[in-house]
C-alpha positions in Angstrom: 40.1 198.4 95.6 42.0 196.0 97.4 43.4 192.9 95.8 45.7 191.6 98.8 45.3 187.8 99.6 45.2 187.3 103.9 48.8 186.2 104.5 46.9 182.5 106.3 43.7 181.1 106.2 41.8 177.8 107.7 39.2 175.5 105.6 36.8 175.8 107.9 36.1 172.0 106.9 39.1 170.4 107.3 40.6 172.8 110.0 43.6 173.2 108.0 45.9 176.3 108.0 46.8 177.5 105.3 49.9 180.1 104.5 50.6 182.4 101.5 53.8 181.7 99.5 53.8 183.8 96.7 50.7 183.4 94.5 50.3 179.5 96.7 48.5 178.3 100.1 50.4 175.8 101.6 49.5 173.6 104.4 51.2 174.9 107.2 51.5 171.0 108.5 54.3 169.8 111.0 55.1 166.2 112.8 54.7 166.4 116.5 57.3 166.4 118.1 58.8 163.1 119.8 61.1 162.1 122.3 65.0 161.3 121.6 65.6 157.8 122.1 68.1 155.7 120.5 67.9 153.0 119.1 69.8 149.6 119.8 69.7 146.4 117.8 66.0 145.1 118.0 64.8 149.0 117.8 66.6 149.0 114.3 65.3 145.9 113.2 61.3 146.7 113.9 62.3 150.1 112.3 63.3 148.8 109.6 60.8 145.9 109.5 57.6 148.5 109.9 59.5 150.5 106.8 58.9 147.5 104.3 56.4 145.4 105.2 54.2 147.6 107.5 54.3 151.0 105.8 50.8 152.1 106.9 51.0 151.2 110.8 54.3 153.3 110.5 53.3 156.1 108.9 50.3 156.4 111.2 52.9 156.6 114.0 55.1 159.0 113.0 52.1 161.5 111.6 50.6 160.7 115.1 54.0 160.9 117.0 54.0 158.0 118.3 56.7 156.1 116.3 59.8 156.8 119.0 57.8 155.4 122.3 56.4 152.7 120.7 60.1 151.6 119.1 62.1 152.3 122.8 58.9 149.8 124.0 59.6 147.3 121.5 63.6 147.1 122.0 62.7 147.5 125.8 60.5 144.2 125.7 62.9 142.5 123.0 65.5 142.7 125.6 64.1 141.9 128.7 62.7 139.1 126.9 66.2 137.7 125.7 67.5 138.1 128.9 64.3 135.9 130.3 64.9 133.0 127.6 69.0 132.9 128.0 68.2 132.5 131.7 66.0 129.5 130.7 67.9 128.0 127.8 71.4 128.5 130.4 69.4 126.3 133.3 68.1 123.5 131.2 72.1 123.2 129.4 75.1 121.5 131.5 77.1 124.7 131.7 78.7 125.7 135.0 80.8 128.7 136.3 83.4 126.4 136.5 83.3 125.9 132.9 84.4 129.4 132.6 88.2 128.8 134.2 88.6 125.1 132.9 87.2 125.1 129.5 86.3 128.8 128.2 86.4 127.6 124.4 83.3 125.1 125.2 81.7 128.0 127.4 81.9 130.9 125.3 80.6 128.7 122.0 77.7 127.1 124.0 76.9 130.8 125.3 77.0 131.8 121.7 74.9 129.0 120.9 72.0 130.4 123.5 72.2 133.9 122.8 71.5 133.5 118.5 68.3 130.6 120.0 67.1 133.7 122.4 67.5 136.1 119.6 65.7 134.1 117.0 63.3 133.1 119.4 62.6 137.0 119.9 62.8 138.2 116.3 59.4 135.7 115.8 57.7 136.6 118.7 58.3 140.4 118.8 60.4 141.9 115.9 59.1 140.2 112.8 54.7 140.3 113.6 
């Protein structure tokens, strides 16, 4: 008579494989795999934002394998969108390129100025939604 268990087996309902450790099946599951990408400010931020506040929409993506592209689209869009309102926010104030060799202190702090507005601007529109 033989007793031996088959080493793997699949629920034919579920479609799962299973593998024999010891006496056990275990799921044989596994993530995808995704692309490297890494991650700069606003990727780190929506990270970290879908990790608190939106913890089923990120598990979904990472079971599904889509967490890595859709984080490199987000910082992509975050910063071509900064970019876009710096551009704006720089035409409507009184700064020149002259500024730059006469009055730097003024420059740099009104440039300052712009960039945290752009950011903000972004982190509501894009990052924290």
């Amino acid at each position: 008579m033989n007793n031996e268990l088959p080493k793997t087996k699949i629920d034919k309902r579920t479609g799962i494989e299973y593998n024999l450790e010891g006496d056990y099946y275990i799921p044989n599951l596994a993530i995808p795999k995704q692309e490297k990408i890494i991650l700069n400010k606003y990727g780190r931020m929506r990270l970290k934002y879908l990790k608190e506040y939106k913890k089923a929409d990120y598990t979904i993506m990472l079971m599904e394998g889509t967490l890595n592209t859709y984080l490199k689209e987000i910082q992509e869009t975050a910063d071509i969108r900064v970019q876009q309102i710096i551009s704006e926010l720089k035409a409507k104030s009184d700064l020149t390129e002259d500024m730059k060799n006469t009055d730097i202190l003024y420059w740099v702090g009104t440039m300052n100025s712009i960039k945290s507005q752009a950011e903000e601007i972004v982190f509501s529109e894009i990052i924290y939604v």
